[in-house]
C-alpha positions as CSV (number, residue, x, y, z in Angstrom):
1,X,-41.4,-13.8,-2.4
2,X,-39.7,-13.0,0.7
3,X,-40.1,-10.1,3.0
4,X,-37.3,-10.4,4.8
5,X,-34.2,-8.2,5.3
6,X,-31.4,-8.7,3.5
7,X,-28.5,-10.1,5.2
8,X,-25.7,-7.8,5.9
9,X,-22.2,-8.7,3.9
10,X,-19.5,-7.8,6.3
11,X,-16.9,-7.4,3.5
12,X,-20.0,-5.3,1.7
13,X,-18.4,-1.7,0.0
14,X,-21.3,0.2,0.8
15,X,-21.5,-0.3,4.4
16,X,-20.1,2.8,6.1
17,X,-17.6,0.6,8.3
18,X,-16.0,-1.6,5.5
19,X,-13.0,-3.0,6.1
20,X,-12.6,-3.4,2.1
21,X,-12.8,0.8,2.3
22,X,-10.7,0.7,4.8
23,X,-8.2,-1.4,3.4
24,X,-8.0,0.4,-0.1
25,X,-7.4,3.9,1.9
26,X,-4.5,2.7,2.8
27,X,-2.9,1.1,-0.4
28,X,-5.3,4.0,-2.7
29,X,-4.1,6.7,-5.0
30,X,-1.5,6.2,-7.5
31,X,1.5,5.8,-5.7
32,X,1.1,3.8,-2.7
33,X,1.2,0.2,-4.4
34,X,4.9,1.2,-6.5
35,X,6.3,2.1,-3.6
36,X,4.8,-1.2,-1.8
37,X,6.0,-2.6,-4.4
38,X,9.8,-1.3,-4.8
39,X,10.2,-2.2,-1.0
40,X,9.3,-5.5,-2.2
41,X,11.3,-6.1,-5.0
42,X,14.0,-4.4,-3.8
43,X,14.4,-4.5,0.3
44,X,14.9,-1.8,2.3
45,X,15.7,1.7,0.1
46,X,16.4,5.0,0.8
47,X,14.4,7.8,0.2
48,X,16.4,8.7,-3.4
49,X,16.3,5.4,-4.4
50,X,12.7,5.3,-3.9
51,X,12.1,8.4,-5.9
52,X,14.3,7.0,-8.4
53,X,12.2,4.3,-9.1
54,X,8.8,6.1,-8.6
55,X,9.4,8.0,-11.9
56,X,7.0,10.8,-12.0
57,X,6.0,11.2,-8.5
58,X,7.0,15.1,-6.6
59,X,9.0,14.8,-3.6
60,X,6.0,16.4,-1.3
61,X,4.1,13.5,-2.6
62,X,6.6,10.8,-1.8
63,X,7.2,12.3,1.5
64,X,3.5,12.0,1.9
65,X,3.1,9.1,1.1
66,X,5.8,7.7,2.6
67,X,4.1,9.2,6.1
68,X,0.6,7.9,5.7
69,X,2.4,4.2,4.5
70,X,4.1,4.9,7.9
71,X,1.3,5.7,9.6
72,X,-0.9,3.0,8.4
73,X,1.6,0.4,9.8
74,X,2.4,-1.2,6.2
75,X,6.2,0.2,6.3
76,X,9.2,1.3,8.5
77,X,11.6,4.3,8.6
78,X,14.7,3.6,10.1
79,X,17.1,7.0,10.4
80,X,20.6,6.5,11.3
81,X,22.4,9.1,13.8
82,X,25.1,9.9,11.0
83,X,26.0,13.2,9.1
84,X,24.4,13.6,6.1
85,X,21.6,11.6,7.9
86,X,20.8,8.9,6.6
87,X,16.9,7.6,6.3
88,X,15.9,4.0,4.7
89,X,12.3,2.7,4.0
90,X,11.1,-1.1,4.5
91,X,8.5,-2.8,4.9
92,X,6.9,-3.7,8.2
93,X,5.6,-7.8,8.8
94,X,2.1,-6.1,8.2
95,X,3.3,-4.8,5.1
96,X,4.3,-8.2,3.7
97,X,0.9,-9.9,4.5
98,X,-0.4,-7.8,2.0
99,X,1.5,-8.8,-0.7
100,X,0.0,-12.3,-1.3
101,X,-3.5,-10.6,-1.5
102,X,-1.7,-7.8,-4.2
103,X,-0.5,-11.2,-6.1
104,X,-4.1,-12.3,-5.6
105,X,-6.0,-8.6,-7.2
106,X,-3.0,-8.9,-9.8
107,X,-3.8,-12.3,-11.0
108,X,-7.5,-11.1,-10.9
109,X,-6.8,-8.3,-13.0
110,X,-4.2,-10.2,-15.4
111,X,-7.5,-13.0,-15.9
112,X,-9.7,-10.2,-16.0
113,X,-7.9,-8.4,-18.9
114,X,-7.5,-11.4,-21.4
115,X,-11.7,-12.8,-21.2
């Protein structure tokens, strides 16, 4: 039997500095992946068309999401200097290296579902 300390995973959920926690903060809660993934099916959109296609989701929480998607780096708002202003959403380069690893969980899940 061995005494010795187990090794510490550095992907590990339950170390306090995960960068798997970290990572599903910033895609977490119940509207952050559709809208990652209307601004990948569909390009750049504007902030109707987004809610549009987010059916169910409140505008304070689109607009909050839409800020902390900012804020984490994962997509870009772009406002024009026109009257009515105008405001579109895309995603950022960072934003699209995520989406082979969403293809990835999805295929997980899709596997996952039939066994």
């Amino acid at each position: 039997m061995s005494t010795s300390a187990p090794q510490s995973n550095p992907i590990c959920p339950c170390d306090t500095s995960c960068p798997l926690g970290e990572a599903l903060a910033k895609i977490g809660g119940k509207w952050k992946l559709r809208l990652l993934c209307s601004l990948n099916a569909d390009g750049t959109l504007r902030y109707n068309e987004l809610k549009q296609k987010t059916v169910g989701i409140t505008p304070a929480v689109l607009s909050s999401s839409l800020k902390e998607l900012e804020a984490d780096g994962l997509i870009v708002r772009t406002q024009f200097a026109e009257v009515p202003v105008r405001v579109e959403y895309g995603l950022t380069e960072y934003g699209k290296e995520l989406l082979p690893i969403l293809h990835s969980l999805a295929h997980w899940a899709r596997h996952e579902a039939v066994d």
